[in-house]
VEXMI-390222 format. One line per 5 residues: for each residue x, y, z of C-alpha. Coordinates in steps of 0.001 Angstrom, whole numbers, plus 500000, padded with zeros to 6 digits. Layout:
N
X:Y:Z; ...
END
This chain:
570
478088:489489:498346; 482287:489676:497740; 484307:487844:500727; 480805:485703:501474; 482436:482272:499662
485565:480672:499927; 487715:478511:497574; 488688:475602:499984; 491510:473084:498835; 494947:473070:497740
496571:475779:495202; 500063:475518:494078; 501282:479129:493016; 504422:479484:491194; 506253:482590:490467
508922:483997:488163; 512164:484849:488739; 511367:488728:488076; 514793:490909:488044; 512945:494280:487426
513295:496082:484504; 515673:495047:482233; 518966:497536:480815; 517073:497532:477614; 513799:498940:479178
515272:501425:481753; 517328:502887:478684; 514081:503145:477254; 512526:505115:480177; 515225:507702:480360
515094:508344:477010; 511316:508761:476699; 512032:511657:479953; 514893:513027:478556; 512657:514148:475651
510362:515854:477279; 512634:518955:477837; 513271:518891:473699; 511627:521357:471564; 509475:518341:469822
507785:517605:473031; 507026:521485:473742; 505342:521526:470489; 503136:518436:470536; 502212:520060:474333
500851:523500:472360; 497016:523675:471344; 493854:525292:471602; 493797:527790:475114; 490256:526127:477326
488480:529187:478377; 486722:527360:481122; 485700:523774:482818; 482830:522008:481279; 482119:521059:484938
483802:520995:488739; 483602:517752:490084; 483162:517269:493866; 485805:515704:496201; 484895:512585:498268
487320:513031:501113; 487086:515687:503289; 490701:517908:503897; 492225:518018:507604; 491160:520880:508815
494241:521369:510936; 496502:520743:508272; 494279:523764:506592; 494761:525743:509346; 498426:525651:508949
498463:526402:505434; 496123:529976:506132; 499001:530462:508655; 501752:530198:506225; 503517:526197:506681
502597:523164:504760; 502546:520225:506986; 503291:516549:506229; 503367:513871:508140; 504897:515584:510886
507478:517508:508012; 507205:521086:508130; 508186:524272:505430; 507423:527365:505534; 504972:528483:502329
507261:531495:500929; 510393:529221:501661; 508867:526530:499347; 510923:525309:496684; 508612:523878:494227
511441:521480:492718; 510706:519307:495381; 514368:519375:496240; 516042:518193:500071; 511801:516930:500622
510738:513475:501307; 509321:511446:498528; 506174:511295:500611; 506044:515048:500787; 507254:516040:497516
504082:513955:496472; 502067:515944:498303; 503213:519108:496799; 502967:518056:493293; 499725:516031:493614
498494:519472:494792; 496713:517229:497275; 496978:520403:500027; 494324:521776:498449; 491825:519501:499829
492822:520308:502886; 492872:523755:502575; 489533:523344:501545; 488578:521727:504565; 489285:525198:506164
485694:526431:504915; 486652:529821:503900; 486698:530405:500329; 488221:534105:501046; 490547:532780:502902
491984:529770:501169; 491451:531090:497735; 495036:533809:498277; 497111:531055:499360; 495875:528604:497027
496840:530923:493906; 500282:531899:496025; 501253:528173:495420; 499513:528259:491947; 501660:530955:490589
505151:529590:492220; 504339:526229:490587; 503648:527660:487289; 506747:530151:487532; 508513:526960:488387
506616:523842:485896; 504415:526063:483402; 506106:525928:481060; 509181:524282:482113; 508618:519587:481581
510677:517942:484037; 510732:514803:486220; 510355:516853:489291; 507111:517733:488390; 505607:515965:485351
505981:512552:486159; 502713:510566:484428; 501199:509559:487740; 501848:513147:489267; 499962:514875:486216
497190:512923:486402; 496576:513471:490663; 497326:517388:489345; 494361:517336:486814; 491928:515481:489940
493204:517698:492267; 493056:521360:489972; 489485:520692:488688; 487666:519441:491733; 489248:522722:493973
489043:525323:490770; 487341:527589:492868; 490240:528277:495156; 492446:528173:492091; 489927:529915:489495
488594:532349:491691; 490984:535446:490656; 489829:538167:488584; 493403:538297:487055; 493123:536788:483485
496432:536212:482583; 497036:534016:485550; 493613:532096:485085; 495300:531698:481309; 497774:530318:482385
496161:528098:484976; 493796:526083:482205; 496773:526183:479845; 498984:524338:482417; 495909:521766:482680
495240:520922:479080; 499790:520915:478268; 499365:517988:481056; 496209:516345:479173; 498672:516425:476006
501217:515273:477837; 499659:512459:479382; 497722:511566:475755; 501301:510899:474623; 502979:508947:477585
500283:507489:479970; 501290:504178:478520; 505076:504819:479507; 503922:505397:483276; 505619:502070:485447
502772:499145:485631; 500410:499533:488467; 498862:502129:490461; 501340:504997:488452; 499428:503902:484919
496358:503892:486634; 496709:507237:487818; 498091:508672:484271; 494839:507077:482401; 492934:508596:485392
493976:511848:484175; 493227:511687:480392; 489997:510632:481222; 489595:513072:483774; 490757:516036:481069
488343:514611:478248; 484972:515232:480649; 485888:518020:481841; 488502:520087:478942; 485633:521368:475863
485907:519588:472720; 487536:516016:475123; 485054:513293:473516; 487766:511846:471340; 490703:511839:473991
487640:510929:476547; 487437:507319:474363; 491106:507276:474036; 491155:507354:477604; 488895:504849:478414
490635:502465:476118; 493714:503225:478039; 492244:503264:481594; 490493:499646:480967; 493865:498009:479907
495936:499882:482856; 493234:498373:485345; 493288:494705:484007; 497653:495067:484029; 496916:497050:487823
494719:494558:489162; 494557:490856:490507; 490927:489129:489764; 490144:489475:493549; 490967:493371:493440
494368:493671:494905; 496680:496200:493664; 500166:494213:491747; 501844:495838:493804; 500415:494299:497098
500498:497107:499109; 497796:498574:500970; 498985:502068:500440; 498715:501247:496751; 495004:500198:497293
493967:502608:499521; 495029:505457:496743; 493864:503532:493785; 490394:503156:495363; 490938:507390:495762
491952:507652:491973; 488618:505842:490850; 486589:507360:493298; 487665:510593:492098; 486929:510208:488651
483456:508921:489471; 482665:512338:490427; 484180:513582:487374; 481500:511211:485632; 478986:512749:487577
479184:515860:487067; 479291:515482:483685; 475647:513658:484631; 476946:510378:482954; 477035:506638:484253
480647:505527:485381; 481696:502524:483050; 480705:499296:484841; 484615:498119:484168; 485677:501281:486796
482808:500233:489089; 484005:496928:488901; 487496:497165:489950; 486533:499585:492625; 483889:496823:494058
486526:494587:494291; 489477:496607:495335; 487227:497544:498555; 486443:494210:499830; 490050:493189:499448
491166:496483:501547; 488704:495529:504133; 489872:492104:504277; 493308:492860:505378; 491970:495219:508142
492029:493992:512390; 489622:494359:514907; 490110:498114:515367; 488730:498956:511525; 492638:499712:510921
494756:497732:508362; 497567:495157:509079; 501016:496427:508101; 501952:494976:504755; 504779:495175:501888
506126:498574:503271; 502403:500027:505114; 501887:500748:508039; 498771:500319:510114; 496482:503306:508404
494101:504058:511080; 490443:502987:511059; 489293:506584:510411; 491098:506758:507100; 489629:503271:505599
486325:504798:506845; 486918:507971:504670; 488105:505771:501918; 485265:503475:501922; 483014:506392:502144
484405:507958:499154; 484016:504610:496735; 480440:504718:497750; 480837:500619:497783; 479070:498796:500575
480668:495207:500811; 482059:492559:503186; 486047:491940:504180; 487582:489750:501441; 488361:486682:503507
490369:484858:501030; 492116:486460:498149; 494165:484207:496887; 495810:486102:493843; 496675:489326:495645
497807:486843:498528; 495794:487507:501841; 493837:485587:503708; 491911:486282:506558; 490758:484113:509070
487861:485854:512090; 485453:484153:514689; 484039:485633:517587; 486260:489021:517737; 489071:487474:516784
490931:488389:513957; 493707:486726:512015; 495303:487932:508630; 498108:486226:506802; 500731:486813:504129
500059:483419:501786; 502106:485445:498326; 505462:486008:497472; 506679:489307:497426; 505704:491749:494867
507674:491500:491773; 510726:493949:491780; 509418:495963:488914; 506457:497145:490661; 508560:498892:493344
510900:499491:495929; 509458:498842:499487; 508126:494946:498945; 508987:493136:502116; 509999:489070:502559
507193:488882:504754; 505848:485268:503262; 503534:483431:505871; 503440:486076:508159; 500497:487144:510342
498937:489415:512579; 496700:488884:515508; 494133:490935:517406; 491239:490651:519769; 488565:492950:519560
489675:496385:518871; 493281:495364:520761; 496097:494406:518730; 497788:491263:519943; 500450:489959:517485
502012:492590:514675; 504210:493141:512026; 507089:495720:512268; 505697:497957:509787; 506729:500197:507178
508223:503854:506176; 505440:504388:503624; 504025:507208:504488; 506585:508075:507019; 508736:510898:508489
512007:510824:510083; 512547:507060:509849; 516524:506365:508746; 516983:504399:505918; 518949:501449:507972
515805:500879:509539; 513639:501440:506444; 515477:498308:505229; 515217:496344:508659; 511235:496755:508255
511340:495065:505087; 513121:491984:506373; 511447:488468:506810; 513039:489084:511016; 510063:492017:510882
507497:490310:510234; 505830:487089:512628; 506607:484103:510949; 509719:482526:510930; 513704:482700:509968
516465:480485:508977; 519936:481260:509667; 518982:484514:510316; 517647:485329:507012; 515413:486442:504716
512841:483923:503265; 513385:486246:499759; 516777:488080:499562; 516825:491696:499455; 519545:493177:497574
521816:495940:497984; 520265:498553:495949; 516961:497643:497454; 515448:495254:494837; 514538:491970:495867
516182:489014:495086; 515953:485096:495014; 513917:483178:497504; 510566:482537:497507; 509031:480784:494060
506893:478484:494861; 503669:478433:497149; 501260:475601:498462; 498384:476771:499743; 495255:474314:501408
491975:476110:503387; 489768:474357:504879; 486191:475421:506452; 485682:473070:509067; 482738:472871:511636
484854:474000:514385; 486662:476653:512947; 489364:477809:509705; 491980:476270:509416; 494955:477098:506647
498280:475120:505846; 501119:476929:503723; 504132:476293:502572; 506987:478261:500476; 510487:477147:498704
512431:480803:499967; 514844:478161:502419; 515147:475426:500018; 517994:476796:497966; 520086:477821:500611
519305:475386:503110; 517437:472547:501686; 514010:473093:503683; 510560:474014:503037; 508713:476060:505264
505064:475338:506221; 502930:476478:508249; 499489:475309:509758; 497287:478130:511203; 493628:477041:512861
491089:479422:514076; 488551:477747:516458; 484611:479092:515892; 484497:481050:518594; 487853:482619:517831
490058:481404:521954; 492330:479494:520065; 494699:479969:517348; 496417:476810:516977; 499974:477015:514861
502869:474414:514019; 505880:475607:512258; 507766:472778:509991; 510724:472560:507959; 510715:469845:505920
513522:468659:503471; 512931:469899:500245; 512922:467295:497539; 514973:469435:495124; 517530:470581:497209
521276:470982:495667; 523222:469386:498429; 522369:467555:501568; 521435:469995:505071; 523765:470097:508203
521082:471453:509615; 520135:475257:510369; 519139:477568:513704; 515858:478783:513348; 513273:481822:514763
509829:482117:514811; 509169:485936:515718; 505980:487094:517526; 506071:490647:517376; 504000:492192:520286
501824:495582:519989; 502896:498005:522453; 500182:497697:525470; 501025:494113:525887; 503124:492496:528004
504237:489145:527888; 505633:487133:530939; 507765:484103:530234; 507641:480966:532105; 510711:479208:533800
510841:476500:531720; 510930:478733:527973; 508112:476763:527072; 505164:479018:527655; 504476:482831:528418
501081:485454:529051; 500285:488006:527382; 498502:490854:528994; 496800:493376:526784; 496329:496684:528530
492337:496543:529245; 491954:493532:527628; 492336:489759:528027; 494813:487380:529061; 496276:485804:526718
498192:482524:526836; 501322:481352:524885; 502920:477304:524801; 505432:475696:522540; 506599:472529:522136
510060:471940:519615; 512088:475068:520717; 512791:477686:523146; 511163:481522:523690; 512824:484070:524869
511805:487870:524993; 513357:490321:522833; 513176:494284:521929; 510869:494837:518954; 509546:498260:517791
505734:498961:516094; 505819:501747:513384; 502221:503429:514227; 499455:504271:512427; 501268:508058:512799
504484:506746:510955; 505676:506424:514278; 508587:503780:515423; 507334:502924:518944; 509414:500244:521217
507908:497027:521854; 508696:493730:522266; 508493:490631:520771; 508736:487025:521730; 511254:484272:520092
510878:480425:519580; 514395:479290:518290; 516149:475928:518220; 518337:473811:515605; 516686:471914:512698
518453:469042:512036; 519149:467737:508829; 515825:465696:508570; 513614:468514:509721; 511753:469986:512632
508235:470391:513752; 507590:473405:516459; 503870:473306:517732; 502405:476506:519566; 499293:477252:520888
497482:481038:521441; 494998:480237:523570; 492816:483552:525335; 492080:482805:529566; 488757:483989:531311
END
């Protein structure tokens, strides 16, 4: 079964000094968009008219109702963002990314599904229909025909064509499957082009999506295979976690292939094993980075989805499987013994290529206790409303996340413009299964540069899961440029609001109280703690105050060792 065995011993993991895209290739990009609004592109887009669907797939995950319910009463809500349906600009224009997404996707329609009235839903649905295709029918443009936005739109439009289909006017069901097969031939000629990663995935998603299901598809339907196979192997580490390393990424790339496999089906064919594959995979290595409460760990700009969400997502791959406990190329590892749970960041960040919201998070963890949270991570603003971008930028910050700082920065830098930077390149990484319990020691390089130390760190589950035994280490790196003065360093336990923590006199130990839960207790040895604000973004997109506590002190030129012990009482 996947997550059952474990690689233990040492891995050394190097990395490349990844810049993003290069002048040459974003040139290239806004070229290839710009000619989408030329008269070349609108011809390649013209063809044969479909007069119908060969088939209407089902959708796996059930709509919000509620959501629904505010649609039949005239507002689209997202994520707490609100608009008024006639006031809805279908540009996309003064909207979150998160909610333009939402609009374009067309994923509202599952949820006005969800509503259970057909006669209800249907008028609304083709309301939105017809101001998208006054605005996009016939008009290309970034706004709206981005690769991995066309192929969502072609999931999204089939699987719900009876609230979109259902109108007796012909013209406007025309111009409905016209709009669908222009985005097949726009995706047969650019899917490629779509960024690396879950955006590719999404655009081969759609071609294959549009051969099943578009009469006369079994030539674009191989094309798209083709095309699908090499966007998974260039998506996807061996152990099934998304390049990008983000949960949000995996949650909606396990969507995307779950989707298609009920285009497969009801087309009555067998999903290609290399689809099933992936999705097997990408499964256990979602479950593996979720805590005690069946919701995930916050991750490379996620927050904390909710167990009810990975249960609808799980659902929908139709893939029974065990947590992934070690995946050691999408860089998680997860440690659990009697209700305990422990996951940990052992990767560098995501290259800067594959997107905008990777965090410097390397060697962090989180903690929790049966379903209660004990140790966090700040978070992230995927997926969020209302969060400035200030803090957007704080939450990507090594000081975010529970491991530790030097000098008061980040372990990987993170630029200006928002790319990341130099830091972290190299990675040692030794598990160990021993009788009485897991026990992993890490290092990374992200200090050495700047201020000639390595960071490792030695995390140790016992069996039955009281005792998480950590010691924090700088050690002088053997390539550093010039000789260390030595540096001030933190190690930052975030807390998860509901617990309480209690210092002792002597800044050497402190209790954590979970609100109907355990005690909890905290010592140190090789620095001081101190209690600090913190703040939790929720599984809502929330930012909710907490706190967090410190262990800080001076490394010396020669190095430091901090040993702490979590250790629960009763």
């Amino acid at each position: 079964m996947a997550g059952a065995e474990i690689e233990v011993g040492k891995r050394l993991v190097r990395v490349g000094g990844d810049k993003g895209l290069s002048l040459g290739e974003r040139l290239s990009n806004h070229f290839h968009r710009l000619t989408w609004t030329t008269p070349l592109h609108a011809l390649r887009l013209k063809g044969r008219f479909p007069l119908k669907l060969l088939a209407v797939p089902t959708d796996p995950v059930p709509g919000n109702r509620h959501i629904g319910q505010w649609l039949l009463s005239g507002t689209m809500r997202w994520q707490g963002e609100t608009v008024a349906l006639d006031d809805l600009d279908m540009s996309g224009a003064g909207y979150s990314a998160g909610f333009s997404d939402y609009l374009q996707r067309f994923e509202w329609l599952r949820d006005l599904a969800a509503t259970g009235s057909r006669a209800q839903a249907a008028p609304v649905a083709e309301q939105l229909m017809r101001k998208w295709l006054a605005a996009h029918g016939e008009h290309v443009s970034d706004a709206a025909w981005r690769m991995d936005l066309c192929g969502w739109r072609i999931l999204f439009w089939t699987a719900n064509a009876p609230l979109i289909l259902s109108s007796t006017d012909l013209i406007y069901r025309s111009a409905v499957l016209n709009a669908l097969a222009r985005m097949a031939r726009h995706l047969d000629r650019g899917a490629d082009r779509a960024p690396q990663g879950n955006a590719r995935v999404s655009a081969w998603t759609g071609v294959v999506a549009a051969g099943l299901l578009i009469p006369g598809g079994d030539h674009r339907l191989a094309f798209g295979e083709a095309g699908l196979q090499r966007a998974l192997a260039a998506g996807f580490s061996e152990d099934g976690g998304a390049i990008a390393r983000s949960p949000h990424d995996q949650i909606d790339a396990i969507l995307l292939l779950s989707m298609l496999g009920q285009v497969y089906a009801a087309r009555r064919r067998e999903t290609p094993d290399f689809i099933e594959n992936v999705k097997q995979r990408a499964v256990s290595a979602l479950l593996g980075i979720t805590m005690g409460d069946g919701g995930l760990s916050s991750w490379q700009g996620s927050g904390p989805v909710a167990s009810d969400r990975i249960e609808q997502v799980v659902a929908a791959s139709a893939v029974r499987t065990r947590p992934l406990r070690q995946a050691r190329d999408w860089g998680y590892q997860r440690l659990s013994a009697g209700g305990t749970v422990m996951v940990m960041d052992a990767a560098p960040p995501p290259a800067s290529r594959l997107g905008g919201t990777g965090c410097a998070s390397t060697l962090a963890f989180e903690l929790s206790d049966g379903t209660q949270r004990l140790i966090v991570n700040c978070g992230g603003s995927r997926g969020s409303t209302g969060i400035p971008s200030e803090l957007t930028q704080g939450l990507r910050t090594t000081a975010a996340h529970s491991t530790l700082t030097v000098g008061d920065s980040n372990s990987t830098a993170i630029l200006a413009d928002g790319a990341l930077g130099q830091g972290v390149n190299t990675i040692e990484i030794d598990r160990q299964e021993l009788e009485g319990g897991s026990r992993i020691d890490a290092s990374h390089d992200g200090y050495a540069r700047r201020y000639g130390f390595i960071h490792k760190r030695t995390l140790a589950l016992s069996g039955n899961g009281r005792e998480l035994r950590g010691e924090d280490a700088l050690l002088p790196s053997p390539r550093r440029r010039r000789r260390s003065s030595g540096a001030a360093f933190a190690i930052r336990f975030h807390l998860a609001p509901g617990v309480e923590v209690t210092p002792t006199a002597d800044g050497q130990a402190a209790l954590l109280r979970i609100d109907h839960g355990p005690l909890w207790q905290f010592r140190c040895r090789g620095g001081t703690l101190t209690v600090e604000e913190s703040l939790w973004v929720d599984a809502a997109g929330r930012p909710r105050p907490t706190v967090q506590f410190v262990v800080s002190g001076v490394a010396p030129a020669g190095g430091a060792s901090i040993g702490w012990l979590l250790k629960r009482a009763g």
